[in-house]
N, C-alpha and C positions, 0 to 999 in steps of 0.2 A: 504493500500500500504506500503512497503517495506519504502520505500522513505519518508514517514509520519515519521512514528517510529526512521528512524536517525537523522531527522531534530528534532525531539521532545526531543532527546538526545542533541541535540547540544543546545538547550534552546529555541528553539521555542515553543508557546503555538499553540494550532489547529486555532485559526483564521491567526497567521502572516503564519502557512504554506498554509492554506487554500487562503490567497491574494499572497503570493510568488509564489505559484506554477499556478497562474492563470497567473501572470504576465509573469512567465515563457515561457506561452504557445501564450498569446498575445503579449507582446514585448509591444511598448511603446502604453499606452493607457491613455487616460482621465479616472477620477474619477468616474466620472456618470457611466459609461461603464463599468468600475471593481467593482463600486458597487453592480449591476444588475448581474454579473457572480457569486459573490463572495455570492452575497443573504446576505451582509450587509448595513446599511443603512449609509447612509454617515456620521454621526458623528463618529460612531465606526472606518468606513474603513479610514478615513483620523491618527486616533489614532492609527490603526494597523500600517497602513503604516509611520508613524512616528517613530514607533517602530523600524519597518526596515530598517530605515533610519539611527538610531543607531546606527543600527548592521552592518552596512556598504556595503548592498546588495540589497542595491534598491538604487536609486535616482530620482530626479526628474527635469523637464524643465521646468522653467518658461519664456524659450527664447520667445513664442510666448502668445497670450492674452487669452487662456487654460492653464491652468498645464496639464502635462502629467506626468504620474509615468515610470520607465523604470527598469524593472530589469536589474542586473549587471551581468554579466559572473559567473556563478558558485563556478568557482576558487575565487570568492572574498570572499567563504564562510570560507577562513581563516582568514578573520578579525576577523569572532567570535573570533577566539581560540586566535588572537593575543591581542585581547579585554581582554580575561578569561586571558591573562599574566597579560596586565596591573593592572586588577582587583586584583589577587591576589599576586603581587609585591607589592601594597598599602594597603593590607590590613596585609602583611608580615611587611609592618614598621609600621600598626596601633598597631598589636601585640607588638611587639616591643616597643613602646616608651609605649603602656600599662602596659607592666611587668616592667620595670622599675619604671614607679610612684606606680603601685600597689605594688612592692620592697621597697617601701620608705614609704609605708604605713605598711606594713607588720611589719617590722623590731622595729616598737612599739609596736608590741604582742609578750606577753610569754608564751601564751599556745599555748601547739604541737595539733596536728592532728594523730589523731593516724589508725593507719594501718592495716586493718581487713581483716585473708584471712581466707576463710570456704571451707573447706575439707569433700570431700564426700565419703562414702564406698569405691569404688574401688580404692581412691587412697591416701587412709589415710595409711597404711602400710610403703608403697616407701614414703611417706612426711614424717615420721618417719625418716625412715632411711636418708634421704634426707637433713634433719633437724635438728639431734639430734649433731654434730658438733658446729655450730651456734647455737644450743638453751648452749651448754657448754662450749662457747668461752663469749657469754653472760653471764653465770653465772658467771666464773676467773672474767673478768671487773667488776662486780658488789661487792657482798658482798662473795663471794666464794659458797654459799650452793644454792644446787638445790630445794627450798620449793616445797613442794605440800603436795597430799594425793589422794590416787588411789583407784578405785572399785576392787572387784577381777575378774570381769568379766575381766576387764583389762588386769590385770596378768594374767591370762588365756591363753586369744588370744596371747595376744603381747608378752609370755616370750620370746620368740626368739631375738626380739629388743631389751627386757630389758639386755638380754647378753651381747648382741653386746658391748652395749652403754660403757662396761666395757673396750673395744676391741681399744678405740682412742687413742690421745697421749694426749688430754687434761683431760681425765681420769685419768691418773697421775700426773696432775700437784698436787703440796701440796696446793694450794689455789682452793680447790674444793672439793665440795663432797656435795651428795644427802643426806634429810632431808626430812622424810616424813612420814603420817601418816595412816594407813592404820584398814582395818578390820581383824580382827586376825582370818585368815582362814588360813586351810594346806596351801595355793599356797603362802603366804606371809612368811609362815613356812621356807619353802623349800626354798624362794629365800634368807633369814636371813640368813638361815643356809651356803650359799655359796657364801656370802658375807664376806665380813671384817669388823665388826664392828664400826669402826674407820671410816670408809672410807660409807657406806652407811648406815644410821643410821634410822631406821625403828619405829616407835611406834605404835603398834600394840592395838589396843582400840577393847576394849567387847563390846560389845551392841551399836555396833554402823556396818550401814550397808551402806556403800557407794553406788550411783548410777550415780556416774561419777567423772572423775579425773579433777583436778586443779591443774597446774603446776606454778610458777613462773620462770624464765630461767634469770634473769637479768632486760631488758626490756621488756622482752614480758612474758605475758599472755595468758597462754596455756588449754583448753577447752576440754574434751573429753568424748563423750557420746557413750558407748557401751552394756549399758540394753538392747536394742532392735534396730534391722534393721530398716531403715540403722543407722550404724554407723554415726560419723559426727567427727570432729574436727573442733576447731573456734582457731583462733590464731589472737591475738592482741598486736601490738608492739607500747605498750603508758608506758614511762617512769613512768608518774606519779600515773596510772592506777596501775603500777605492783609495784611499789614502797608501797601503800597503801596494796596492799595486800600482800606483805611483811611483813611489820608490825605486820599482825593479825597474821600469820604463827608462827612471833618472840613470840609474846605474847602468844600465845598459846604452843608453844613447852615449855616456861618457865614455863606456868603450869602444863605439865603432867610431869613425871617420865619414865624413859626409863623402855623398857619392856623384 
């Protein structure tokens, strides 16, 4: 029935609608009587109906030396929902007075929680573009230079992006500029050559064959795998994280020789 299904929304389980809906149709009846209709045995049906009781849509007479159960008017079946206010108004201040002490708990830790979002083929292109702002406003705050080292598959795909990214206004800031180290294939050729030296600074390594890019952007830590369908990007915004791999960037740029 129809009528099962909404009551079972409203939080009834099948026995309180199975006695609700009997009482419904009997009006005030003794226990015994509802048990036998209801095909429960009287420990359970006195616990359903206690339940109903709760919910503010049944009651009972104890005027006379029987109990009788009696359902209530239909329309009282907004006690539920004014039940489900109170419920959730006290559990609105439990939250509340939780985030607070667990605030006071918190505020003794110093390691972050870092922020991990993973990018899928279809929409790794537009989070590019999407992103490349903010991953260059990150870089200015930080130490100025874009660290990485990119596959050619990369460059390939994405020169379009890699244009753009020349195209912003934080591109020109003087506290900026990419740092990075690549496989000395034509495609990395071609973008040296129409670049500025000064301004995007490329080390181009023999015998060395990359199969995916690592960005560093300031805080975040940038992932991209484009050898093989699907594509992915993993993007991670952990200070400390990006901070360390910083470092090896630094270290290593000091030891190779521009190319």
């Amino acid at each position: 029935m129809a009528i099962n299904q909404t009551l079972k929304k409203l939080g009834l389980n099948d026995k309180e609608i199975r006695v609700y809906l009997a009482l419904l149709k009997s009006g005030k009846i003794k226990p015994s009587s509802l048990a036998k209709i209801t095909k429960l045995n009287r420990a359970t049906l006195y616990s359903v109906a206690k339940s109903l009781l709760s919910k503010g849509i049944v009651t009972e007479d104890i005027s006379g030396k029987i109990l009788h159960f009696i359902p209530l008017p239909p329309n009282s079946l907004g006690k539920i929902l004014e039940q489900a206010k109170r419920e959730l108004k006290e559990k609105e201040e439990l939250i509340k007075n939780a985030v607070g002490e667990l605030n006071l708990i918190a505020t003794d830790k110093s390691y972050p929680v870092p922020k991990i979002r993973l990018i899928e083929e279809d929409h790794l292109e537009k989070y590019l573009f999407d992103n490349t702002v903010k991953w260059q406003e990150a870089v200015i705050a930080s130490d100025g230079v874009w660290w990485g080292y990119q596959d050619q598959n990369f460059a390939e795909i994405f020169e379009k992006w890699i244009y753009s990214t020349w195209k912003t206004i934080q591109s020109k800031h003087s506290h900026y500029k990419p740092q990075f180290f690549s496989s000395n294939t034509e495609i990395e050729k071609k973008l040296s050559a129409k670049f500025a030296k000064d301004k995007r600074k490329i080390r181009l390594l023999n015998d060395t064959d990359f199969s995916a890019n690592t960005w560093v952007c300031g805080d975040y830590l940038v992932m991209i795998v484009t050898q093989k369908h699907p594509f992915y990007l993993l993007e991670i915004n952990d200070p400390m994280l990006a901070h360390n791999t910083r470092e090896i960037f630094k270290k290593l740029w000091n030891c190779t020789n521009d190319k």
